[in-house]
C-alpha positions as CSV (number, residue, x, y, z in Angstrom):
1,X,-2.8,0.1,28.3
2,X,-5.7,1.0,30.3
3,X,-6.0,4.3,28.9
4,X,-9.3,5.8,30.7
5,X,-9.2,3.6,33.4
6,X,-9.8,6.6,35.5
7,X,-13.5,7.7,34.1
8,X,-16.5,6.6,35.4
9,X,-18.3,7.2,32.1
10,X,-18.1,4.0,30.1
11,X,-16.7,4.7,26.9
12,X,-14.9,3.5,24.2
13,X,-10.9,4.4,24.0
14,X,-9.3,4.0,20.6
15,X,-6.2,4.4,22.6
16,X,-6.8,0.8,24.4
17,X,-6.6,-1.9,22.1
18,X,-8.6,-4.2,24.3
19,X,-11.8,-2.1,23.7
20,X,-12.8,-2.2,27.2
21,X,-14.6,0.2,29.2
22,X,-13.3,2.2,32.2
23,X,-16.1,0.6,34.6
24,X,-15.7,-2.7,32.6
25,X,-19.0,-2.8,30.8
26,X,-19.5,-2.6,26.9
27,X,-23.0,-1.8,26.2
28,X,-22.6,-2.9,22.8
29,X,-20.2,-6.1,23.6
30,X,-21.4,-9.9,24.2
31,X,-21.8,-11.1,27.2
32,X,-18.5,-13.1,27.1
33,X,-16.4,-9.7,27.3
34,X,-14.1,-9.8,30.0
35,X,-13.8,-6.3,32.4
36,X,-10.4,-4.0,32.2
37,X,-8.4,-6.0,35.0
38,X,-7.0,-2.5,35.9
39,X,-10.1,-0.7,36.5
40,X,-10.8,1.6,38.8
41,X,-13.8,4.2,39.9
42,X,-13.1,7.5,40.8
43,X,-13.2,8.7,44.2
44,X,-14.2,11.7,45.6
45,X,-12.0,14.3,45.1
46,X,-10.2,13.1,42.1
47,X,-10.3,15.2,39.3
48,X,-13.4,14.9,37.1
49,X,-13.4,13.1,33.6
50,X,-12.2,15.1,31.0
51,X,-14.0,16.5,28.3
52,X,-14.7,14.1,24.9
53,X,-11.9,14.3,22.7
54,X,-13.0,13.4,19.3
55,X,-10.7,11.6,16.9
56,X,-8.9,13.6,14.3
57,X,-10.5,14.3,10.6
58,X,-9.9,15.3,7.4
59,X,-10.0,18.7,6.9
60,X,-11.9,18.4,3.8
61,X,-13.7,15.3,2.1
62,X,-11.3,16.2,-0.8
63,X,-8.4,15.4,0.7
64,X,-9.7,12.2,1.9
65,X,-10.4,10.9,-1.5
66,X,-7.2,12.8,-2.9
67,X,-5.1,11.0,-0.7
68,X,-7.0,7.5,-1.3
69,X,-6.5,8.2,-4.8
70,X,-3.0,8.7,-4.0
71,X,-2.1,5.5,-2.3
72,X,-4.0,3.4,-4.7
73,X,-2.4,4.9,-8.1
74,X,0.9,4.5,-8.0
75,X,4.3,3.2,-9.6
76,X,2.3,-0.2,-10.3
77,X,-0.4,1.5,-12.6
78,X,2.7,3.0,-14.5
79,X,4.7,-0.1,-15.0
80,X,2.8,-3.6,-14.0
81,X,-0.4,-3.1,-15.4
82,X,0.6,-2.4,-19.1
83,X,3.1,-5.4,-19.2
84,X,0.5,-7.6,-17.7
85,X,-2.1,-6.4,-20.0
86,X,0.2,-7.1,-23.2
87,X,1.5,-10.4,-21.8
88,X,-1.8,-11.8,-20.8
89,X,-3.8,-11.1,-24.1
90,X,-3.9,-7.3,-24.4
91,X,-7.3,-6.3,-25.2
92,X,-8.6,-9.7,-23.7
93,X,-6.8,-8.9,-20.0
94,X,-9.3,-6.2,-19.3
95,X,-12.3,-9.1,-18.8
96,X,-10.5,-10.7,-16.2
97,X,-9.5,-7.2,-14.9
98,X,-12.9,-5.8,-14.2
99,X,-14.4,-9.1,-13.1
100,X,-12.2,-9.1,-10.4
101,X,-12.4,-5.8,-10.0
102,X,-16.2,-5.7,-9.8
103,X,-16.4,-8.7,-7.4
104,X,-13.6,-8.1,-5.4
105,X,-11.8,-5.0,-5.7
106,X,-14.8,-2.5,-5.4
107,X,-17.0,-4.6,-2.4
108,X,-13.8,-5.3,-0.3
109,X,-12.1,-1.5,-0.4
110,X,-16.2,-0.6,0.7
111,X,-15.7,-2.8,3.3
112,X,-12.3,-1.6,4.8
113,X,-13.6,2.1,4.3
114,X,-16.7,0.8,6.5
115,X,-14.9,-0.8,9.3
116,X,-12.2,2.3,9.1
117,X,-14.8,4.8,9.6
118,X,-17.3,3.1,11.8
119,X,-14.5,2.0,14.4
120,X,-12.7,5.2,14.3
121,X,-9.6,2.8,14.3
122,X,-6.2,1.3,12.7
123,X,-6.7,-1.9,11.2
124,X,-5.1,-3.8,14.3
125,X,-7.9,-2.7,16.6
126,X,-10.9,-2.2,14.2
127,X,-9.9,-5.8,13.1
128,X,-9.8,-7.1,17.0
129,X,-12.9,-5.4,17.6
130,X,-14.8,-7.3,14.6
131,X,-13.0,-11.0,14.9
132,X,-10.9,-11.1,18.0
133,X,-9.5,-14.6,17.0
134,X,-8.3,-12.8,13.8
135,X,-7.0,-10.3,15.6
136,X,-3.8,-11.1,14.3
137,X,-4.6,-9.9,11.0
138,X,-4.2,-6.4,11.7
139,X,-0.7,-6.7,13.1
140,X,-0.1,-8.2,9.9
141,X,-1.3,-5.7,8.2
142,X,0.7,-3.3,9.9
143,X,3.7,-5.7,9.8
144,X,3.4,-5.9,5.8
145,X,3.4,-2.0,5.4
146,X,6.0,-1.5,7.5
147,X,8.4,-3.7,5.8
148,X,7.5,-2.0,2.5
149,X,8.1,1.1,4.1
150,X,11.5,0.1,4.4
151,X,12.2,-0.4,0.7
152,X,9.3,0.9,-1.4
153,X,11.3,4.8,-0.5
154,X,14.1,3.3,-2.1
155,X,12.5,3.7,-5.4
156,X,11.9,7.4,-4.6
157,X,15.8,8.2,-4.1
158,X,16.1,6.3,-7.1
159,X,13.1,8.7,-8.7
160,X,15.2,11.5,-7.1
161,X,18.6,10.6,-8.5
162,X,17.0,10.7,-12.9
163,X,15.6,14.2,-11.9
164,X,18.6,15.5,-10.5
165,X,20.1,14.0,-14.0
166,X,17.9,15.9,-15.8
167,X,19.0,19.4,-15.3
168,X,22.6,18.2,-17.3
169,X,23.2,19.7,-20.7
170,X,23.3,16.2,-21.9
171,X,21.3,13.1,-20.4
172,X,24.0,11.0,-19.6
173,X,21.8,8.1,-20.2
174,X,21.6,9.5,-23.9
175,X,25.3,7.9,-24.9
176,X,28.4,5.2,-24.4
177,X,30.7,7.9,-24.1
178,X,31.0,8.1,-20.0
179,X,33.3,6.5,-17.9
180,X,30.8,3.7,-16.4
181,X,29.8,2.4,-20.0
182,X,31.5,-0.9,-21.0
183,X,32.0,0.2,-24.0
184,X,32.4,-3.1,-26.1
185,X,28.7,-4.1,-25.5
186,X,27.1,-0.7,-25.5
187,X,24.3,0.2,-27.7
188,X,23.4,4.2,-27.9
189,X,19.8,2.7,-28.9
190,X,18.6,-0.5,-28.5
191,X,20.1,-3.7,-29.1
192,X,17.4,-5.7,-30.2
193,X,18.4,-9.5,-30.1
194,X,22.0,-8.8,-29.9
195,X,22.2,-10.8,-26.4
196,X,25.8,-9.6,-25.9
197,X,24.6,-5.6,-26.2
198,X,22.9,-3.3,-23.8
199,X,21.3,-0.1,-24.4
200,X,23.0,3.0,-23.0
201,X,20.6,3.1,-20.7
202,X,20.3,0.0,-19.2
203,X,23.8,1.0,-19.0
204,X,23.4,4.1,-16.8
205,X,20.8,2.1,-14.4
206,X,22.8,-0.7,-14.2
207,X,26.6,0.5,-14.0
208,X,26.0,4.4,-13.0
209,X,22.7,4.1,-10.8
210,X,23.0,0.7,-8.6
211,X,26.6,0.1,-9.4
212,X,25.1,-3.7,-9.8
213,X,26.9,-6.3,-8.2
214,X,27.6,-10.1,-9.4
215,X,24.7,-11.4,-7.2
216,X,22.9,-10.8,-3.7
217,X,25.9,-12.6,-2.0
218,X,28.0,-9.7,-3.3
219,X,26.7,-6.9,-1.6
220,X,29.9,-4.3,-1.9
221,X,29.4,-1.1,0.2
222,X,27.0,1.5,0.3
223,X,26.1,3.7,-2.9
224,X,26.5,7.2,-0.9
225,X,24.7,9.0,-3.5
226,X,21.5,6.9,-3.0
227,X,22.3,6.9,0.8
228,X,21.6,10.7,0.7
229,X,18.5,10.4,-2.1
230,X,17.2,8.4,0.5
231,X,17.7,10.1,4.1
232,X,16.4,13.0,1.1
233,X,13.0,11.0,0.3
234,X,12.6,9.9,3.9
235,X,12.8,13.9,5.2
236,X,10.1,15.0,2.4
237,X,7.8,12.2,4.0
238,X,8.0,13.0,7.3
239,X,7.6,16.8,6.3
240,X,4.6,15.7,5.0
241,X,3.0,13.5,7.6
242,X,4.4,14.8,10.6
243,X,1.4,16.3,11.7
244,X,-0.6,13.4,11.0
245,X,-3.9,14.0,8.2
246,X,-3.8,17.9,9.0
247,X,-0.5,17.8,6.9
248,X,-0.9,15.1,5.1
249,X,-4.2,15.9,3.8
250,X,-2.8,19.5,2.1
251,X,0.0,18.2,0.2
252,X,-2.3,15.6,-2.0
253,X,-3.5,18.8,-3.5
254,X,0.0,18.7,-5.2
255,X,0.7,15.3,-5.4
256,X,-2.4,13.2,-6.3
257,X,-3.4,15.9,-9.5
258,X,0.2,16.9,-10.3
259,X,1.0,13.3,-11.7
260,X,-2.5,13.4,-14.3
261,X,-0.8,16.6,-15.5
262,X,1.8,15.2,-16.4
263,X,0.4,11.6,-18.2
264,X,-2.3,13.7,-20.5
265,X,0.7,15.8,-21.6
266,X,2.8,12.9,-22.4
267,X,-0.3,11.2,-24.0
268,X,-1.3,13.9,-26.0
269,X,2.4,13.7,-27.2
270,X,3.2,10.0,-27.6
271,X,0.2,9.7,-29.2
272,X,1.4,12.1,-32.7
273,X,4.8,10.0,-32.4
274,X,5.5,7.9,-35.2
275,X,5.1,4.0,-34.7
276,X,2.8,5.0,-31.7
277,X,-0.2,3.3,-33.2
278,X,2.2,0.5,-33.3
279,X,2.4,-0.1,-29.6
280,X,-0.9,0.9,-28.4
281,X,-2.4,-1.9,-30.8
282,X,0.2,-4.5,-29.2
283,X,-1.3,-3.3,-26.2
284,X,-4.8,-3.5,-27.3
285,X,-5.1,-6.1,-29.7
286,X,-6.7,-9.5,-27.9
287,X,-5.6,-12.8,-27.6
288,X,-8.7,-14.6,-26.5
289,X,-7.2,-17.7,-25.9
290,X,-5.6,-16.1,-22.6
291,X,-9.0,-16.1,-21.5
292,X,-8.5,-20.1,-20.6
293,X,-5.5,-19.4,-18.4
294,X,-5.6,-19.5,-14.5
295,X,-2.7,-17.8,-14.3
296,X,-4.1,-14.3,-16.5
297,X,-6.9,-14.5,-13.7
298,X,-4.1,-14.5,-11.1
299,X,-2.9,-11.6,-12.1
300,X,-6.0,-9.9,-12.8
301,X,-7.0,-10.1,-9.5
302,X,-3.5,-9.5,-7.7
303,X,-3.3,-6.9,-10.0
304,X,-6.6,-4.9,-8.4
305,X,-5.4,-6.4,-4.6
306,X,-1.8,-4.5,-4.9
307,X,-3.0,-1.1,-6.9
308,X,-6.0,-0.8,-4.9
309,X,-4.3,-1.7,-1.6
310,X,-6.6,-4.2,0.0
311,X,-5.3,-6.4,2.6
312,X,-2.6,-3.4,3.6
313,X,-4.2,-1.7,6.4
314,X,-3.6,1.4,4.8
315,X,-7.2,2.2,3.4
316,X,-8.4,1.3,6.8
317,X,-6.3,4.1,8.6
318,X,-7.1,7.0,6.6
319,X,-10.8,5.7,6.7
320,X,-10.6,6.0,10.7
321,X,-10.3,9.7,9.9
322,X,-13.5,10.3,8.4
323,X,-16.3,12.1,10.2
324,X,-18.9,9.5,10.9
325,X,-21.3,10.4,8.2
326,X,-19.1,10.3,5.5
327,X,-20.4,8.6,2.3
328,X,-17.7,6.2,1.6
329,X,-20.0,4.6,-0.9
330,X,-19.3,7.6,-2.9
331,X,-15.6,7.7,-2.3
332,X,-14.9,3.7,-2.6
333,X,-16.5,4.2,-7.1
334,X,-14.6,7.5,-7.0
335,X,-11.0,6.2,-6.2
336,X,-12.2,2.5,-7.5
337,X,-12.9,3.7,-11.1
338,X,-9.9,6.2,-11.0
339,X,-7.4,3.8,-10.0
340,X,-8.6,2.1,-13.4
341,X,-9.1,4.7,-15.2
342,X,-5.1,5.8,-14.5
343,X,-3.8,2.0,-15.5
344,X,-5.7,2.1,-18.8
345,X,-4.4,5.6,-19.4
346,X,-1.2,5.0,-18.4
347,X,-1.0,1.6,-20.6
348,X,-1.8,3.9,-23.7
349,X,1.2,6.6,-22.7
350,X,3.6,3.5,-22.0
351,X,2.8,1.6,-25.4
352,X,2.4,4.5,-27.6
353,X,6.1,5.6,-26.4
354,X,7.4,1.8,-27.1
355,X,5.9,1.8,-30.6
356,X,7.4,4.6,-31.4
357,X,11.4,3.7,-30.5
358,X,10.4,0.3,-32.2
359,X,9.5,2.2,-35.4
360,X,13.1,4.7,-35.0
361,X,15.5,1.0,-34.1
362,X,13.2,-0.8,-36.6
363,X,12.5,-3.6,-34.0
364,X,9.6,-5.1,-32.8
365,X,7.5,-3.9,-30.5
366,X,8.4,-7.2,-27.9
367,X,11.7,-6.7,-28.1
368,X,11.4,-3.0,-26.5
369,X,8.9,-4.3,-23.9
370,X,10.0,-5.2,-19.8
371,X,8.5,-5.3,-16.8
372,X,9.4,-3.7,-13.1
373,X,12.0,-0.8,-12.7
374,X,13.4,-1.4,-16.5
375,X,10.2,0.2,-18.0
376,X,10.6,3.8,-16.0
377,X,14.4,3.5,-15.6
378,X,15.3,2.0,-18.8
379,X,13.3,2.5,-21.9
380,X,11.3,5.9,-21.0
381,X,14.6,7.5,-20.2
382,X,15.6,6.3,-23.6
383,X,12.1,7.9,-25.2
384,X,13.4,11.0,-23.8
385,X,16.6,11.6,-25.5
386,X,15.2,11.2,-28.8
387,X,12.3,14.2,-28.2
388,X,12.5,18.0,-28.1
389,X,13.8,19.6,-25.0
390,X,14.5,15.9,-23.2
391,X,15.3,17.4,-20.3
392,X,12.2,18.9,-19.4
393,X,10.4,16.1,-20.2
394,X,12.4,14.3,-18.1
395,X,12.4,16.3,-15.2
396,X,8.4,16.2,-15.4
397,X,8.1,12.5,-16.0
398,X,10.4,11.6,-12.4
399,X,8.4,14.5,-10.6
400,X,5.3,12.7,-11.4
401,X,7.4,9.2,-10.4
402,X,8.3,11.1,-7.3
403,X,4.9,12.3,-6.4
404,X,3.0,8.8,-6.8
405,X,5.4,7.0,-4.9
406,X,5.2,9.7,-2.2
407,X,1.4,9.3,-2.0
408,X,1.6,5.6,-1.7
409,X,4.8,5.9,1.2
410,X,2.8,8.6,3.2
411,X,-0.6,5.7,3.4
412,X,2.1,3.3,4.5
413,X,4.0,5.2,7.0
414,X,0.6,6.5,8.3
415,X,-0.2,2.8,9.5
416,X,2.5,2.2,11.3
417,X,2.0,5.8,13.5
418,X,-1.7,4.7,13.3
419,X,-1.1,1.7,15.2
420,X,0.9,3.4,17.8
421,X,-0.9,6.1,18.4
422,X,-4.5,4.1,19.1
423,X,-2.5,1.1,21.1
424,X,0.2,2.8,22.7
425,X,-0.7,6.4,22.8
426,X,-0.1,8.0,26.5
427,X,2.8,5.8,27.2
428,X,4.6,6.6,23.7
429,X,4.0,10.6,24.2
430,X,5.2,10.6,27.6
431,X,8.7,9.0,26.3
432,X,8.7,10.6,22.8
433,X,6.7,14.0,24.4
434,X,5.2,15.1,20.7
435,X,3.8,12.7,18.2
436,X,5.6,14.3,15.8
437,X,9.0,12.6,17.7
438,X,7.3,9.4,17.4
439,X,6.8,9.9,13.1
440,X,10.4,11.1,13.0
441,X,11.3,8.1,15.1
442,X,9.2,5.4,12.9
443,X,11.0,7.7,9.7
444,X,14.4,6.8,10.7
445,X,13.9,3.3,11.8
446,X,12.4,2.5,7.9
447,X,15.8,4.8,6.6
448,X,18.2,2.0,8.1
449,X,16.2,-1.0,7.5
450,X,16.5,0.5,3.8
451,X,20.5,1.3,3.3
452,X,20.5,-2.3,2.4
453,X,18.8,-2.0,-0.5
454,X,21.2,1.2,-1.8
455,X,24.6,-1.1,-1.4
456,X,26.0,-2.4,-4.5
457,X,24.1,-5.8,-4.2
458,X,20.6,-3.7,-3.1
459,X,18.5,-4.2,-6.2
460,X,19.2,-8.1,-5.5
461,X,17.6,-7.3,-2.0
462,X,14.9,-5.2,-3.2
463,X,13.8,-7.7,-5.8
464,X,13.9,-10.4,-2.8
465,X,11.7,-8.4,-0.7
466,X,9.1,-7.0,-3.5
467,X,8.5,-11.0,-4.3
468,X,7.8,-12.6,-1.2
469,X,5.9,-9.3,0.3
470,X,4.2,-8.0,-2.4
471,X,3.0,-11.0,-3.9
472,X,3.3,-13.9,-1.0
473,X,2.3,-12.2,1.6
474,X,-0.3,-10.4,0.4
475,X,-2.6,-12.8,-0.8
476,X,-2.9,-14.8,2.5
477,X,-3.7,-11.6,4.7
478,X,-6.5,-10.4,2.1
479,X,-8.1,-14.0,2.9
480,X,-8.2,-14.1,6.2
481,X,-9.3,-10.1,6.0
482,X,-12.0,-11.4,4.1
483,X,-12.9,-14.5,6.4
484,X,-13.1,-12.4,9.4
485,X,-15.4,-9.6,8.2
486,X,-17.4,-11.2,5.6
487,X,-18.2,-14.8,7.0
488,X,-17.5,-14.4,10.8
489,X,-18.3,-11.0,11.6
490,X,-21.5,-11.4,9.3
491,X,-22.7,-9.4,5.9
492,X,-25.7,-9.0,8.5
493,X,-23.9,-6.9,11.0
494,X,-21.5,-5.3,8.5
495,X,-24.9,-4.2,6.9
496,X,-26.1,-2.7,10.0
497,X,-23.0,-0.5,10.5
498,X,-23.2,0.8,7.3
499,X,-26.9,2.0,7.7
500,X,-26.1,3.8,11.0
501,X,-23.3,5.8,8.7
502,X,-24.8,6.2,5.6
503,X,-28.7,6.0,6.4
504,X,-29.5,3.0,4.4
505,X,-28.3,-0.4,4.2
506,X,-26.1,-1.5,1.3
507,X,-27.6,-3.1,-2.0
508,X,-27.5,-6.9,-2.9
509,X,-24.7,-6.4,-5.0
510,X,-22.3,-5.8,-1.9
511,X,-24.1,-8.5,-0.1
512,X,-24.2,-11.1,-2.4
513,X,-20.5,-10.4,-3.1
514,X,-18.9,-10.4,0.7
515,X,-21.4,-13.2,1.5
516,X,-20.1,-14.8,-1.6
517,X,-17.7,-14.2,-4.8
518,X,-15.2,-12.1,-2.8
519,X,-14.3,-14.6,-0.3
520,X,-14.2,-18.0,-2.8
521,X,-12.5,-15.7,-5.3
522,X,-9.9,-14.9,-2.9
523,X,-9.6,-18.4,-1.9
524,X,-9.2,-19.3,-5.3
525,X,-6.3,-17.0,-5.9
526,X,-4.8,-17.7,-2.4
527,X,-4.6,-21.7,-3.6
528,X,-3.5,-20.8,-7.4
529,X,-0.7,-18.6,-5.9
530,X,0.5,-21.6,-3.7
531,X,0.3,-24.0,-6.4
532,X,1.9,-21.9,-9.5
533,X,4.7,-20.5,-7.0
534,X,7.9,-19.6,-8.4
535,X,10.9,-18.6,-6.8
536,X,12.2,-14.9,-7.0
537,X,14.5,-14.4,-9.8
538,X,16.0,-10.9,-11.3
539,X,16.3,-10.7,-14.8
540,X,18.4,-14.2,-15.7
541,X,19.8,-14.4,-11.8
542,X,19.1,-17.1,-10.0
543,X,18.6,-16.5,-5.9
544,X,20.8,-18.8,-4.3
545,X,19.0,-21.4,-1.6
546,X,19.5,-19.0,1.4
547,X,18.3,-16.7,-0.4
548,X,14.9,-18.0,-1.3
549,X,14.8,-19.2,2.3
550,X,15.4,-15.8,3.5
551,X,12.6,-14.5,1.5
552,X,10.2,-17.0,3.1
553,X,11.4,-16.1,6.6
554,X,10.5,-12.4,5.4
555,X,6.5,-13.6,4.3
556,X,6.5,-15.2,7.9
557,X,7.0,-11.9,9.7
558,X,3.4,-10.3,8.8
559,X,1.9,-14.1,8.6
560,X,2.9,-15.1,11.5
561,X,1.1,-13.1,13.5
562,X,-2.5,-14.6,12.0
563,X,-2.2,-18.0,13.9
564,X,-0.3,-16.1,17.1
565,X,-3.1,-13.7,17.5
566,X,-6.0,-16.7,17.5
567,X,-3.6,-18.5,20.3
568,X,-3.3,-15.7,22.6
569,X,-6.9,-15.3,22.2
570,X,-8.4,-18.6,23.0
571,X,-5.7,-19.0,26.0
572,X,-6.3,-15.6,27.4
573,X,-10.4,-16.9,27.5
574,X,-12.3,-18.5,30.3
575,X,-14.3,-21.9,30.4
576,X,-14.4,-25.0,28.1
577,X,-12.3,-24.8,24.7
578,X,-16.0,-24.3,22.9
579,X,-16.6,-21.7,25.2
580,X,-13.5,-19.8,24.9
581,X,-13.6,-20.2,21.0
582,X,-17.2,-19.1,21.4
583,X,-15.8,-15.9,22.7
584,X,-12.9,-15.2,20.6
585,X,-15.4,-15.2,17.3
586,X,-17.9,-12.5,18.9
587,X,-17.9,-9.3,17.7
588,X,-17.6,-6.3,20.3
589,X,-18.5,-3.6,18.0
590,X,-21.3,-1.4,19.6
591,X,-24.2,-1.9,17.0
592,X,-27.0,-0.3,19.1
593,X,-26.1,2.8,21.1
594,X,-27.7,6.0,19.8
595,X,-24.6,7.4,20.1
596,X,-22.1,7.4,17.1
597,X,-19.5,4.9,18.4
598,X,-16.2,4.9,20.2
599,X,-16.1,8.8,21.4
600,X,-12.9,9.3,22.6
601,X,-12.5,10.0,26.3
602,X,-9.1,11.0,28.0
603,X,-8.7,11.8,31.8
604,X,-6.9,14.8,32.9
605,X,-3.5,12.9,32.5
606,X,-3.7,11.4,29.1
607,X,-5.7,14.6,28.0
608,X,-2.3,16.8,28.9
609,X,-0.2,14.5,26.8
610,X,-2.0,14.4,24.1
611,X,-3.2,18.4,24.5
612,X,1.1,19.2,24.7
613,X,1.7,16.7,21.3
614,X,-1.2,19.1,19.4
């Protein structure tokens, strides 16, 4: 990289992912740093250092929470959390919820916000700079947002292709009268335990929607419709994020309050619905014996990891675009509590909605119940046709689908150009000339690694991948996240970079927690994860062998990178194998300059590329 090499200023380049300094001394580093093997010092009559070139920001602190809010409520608060509340005790699930969310959720996203904003870096760099034998981990990071990039947009074409559906005279899902119903097992409500019915529906998703295949070893040809929904969703991202948080950070006005509009209006609705208090007291009502389960503690906690987004990279990146002083305190309870807030709330709009079509099909409330996709694509579609004006309530309800998926896909995407950006900056803008060629390019590389998931075998895919990223994945990169801030880097100096932000240092609460409950608490759910593993299924389909092993090959792509990163670390030190891991566990954060950290210096070159990408 060697971005800077040219100044004769030390300083630190968030462009150069090695953190070193163009006259190969870090003021702030341990002795053991090694010096830029491409420096060199400027001679007379070279041009003289450009000007500091601070770091982009948010143009507002608003939209900086907005868009945190954003990313962490999304498609999961709408369909996972109420399914795992009712399956896992109802009432009784929210102890486990906020224990984990207190001890884990709330320190760690305070801790990614502090080494975002501190570092003025992407999670692959902030993460090198504060452990550089986990270094690794923020590749991974990056890694595991990219491949959900690939597929989680695939729900938005998906989101795109009900509201479209919505403008018809009649909802098609509404009936068995259309050409893809099979029309000797199709129920115009629900079936109940009639195993060989479906609902209309689950008819429409199924047969009119995915065009389902047999199995994931039938994969069929492309769904063209989708193909479109999707190159669709994928231009409406990049629109948005092209020019990086100055874009980005204006349409969360729209799309992080748009979708609250739309659950108090359904609430306040579903709530006058008869059978309503129905479902919200299956929701509610507690089964304390759950308490005693492991696994309701699992999903508690996996629960907070995936809907808040720790272990991602994501919260990270758009922390690295606060101004220095920013209170993230503040911010971490704001979009903490919200994120909560919008699960409970969106538990009471779900439940209330499956009481009442269990009161109008005179079936219980479980039998009307799912998880995943079914629960937006299949019952609430179903809710729809049976209220005034369905299609406008339609329309609204996938708008809102749209926008919190959009929110969530922008935080995602942003990683990715992130990471490019702070490691490969100069080099990538002299081939790709404007960073807003290198979004479109990262755009259209997630587009095809998604038309798999649109053929007619794709949901069979997209259930593969959700599994063993989502859930697999995940839980090993949050603990070794964990391990390298909180136990190797140190509460100690985690502390002291806080104080330098904020003014004060943080309270016991956050040290007693990253010193001690988060990490054994995400050890504890890393092992119970191993041990109660399960291979992916989809509804009553079985993933063949390959299959499974396929899915493992795709947790290995962000993993792998954790025990890569600590090898090319120790081998790339000097001296004794002590020595060398002596080094790779320093920290070369700058703790004691006056200065606020990493100020971004460019010479004349780099400063013209980046100047013409503006």
């Amino acid at each position: 990289m060697g971005v800077g090499a040219e100044n004769t200023v030390p300083s630190r380049n968030p462009s150069n992912p090695t953190g070193e300094y163009s006259d190969g001394k870090d003021p702030g580093c341990a002795p053991q740093q090694r010096p830029s093997a491409n420096t060199s010092v400027a001679q007379d009559g070279d041009p003289p250092p450009a000007a500091p070139r601070k770091r982009p920001t948010w143009g507002r602190r608003l939209e900086f929470v907005l868009a945190s809010v954003g990313y962490a409520v999304g498609l999961g608060n709408i369909w996972r959390f109420p399914h795992l509340c009712y399956r896992s005790g109802g009432g009784a699930f929210i102890i486990p919820y906020f224990t984990m969310l207190f001890l884990c959720g709330i320190p760690l996203l305070f801790m990614e916000y502090s080494i975002g904003q501190y570092t003025r870096l992407g999670p692959v760099h902030a993460l090198a700079k504060a452990c550089p034998l986990f270094k690794g981990v923020g590749v991974a990071t990056v890694v595991i947002s990219f491949i959900l990039c690939t597929y989680y947009n695939v729900l938005m074409s998906w989101a795109l292709y009900y509201f479209f559906n919505s403008f018809l005279t009649t909802l098609p899902w509404q009936s068995c009268n259309n050409t893809w119903n099979a029309v000797g097992n199709c129920s115009s409500g629900f079936p109940g335990n009639a195993s060989h019915l479906q609902s209309a529906s689950q008819q429409f998703f199924d047969h009119r929607l995915l065009e389902k295949s047999g199995g994931i070893d039938e994969v069929g040809g492309i769904r063209w419709e989708l193909f479109g929904l999707l190159l669709l969703a994928w231009a409406i991202v990049y629109l948005c994020i092209f020019k990086g948080v100055k874009s980005s950070g204006k349409v969360v006005y729209f799309t992080a309050i748009f979708p609250y509009l739309v659950l108090f209006a359904l609430l306040i609705n579903n709530v006058q619905l008869p059978g309503a208090k129905n479902g919200i007291l299956y929701f509610l009502t507690p089964v304390w014996s759950k308490l005693f389960e492991v696994k309701v503690w699992v999903n508690a906690a996996a629960q907070v990891f995936n809907s808040i987004g720790i272990g991602f990279g994501s919260m990270i990146s758009m922390a690295s675009y606060n101004k220095f002083d920013n209170n993230i305190l503040r911010d971490t309870l704001i979009v903490s509590l919200t994120n909560s807030a919008t699960s409970i709330m969106a538990g009471f709009v779900i439940f209330s909605a499956i009481g009442y079509m269990a009161h109008i099909h005179n079936l219980p409330v479980d039998n009307i119940a799912t998880d995943g996709p079914g629960l937006v694509f299949v019952v609430y579609p179903e809710v729809f046709s049976t209220l005034p004006v369905p299609q406008l309530w339609a329309a609204f309800f996938f708008l809102m689908l749209l926008c919190l998926g959009l929110d969530s896909q922008f935080a995602m995407a942003e990683v990715a150009v992130t990471f490019v950006m702070d490691g490969f900056g100069p080099r990538v803008l002299r081939f790709f000339k404007r960073q807003e060629l290198l979004v479109l390019a990262v755009c259209l590389a997630c587009f095809i690694l998604g038309i798999p998931h649109i053929t007619k075998g794709g949901i069979y895919v997209f259930q593969l991948m959700d599994h063993y990223t989502a859930v697999v994945s995940l839980m090993f990169l949050a603990f070794f996240e964990v391990l390298a801030v909180c136990w190797i880097f140190g509460v100690k100096r985690l502390s002291a970079m806080i104080k330098r932000m904020l003014g004060k240092a943080p309270n016991i609460y956050f040290r007693v927690n990253w010193l001690v409950f988060s990490p054994l608490l995400v050890l504890i759910i890393l092992i119970s994860s191993i041990v109660q593993y399960t291979p992916a299924h989809y509804g009553t389909y079985t993933y063949p062998v390959w299959a499974d092993s396929l899915g493992w090959g795709i947790s290995l792509l962000s993993i792998v990178w954790i025990p890569l990163g600590a090898i090319h670390e120790i081998y790339n030190n000097k001296g004794s194998f002590l020595e060398k891991l002596k080094t790779a566990v320093t920290p070369t954060i700058d703790l004691e300059s006056e200065d606020e950290p990493y100020e971004e210096k460019r010479s004349p070159e780099s400063e013209a590329l980046f100047t013409s990408s503006a």
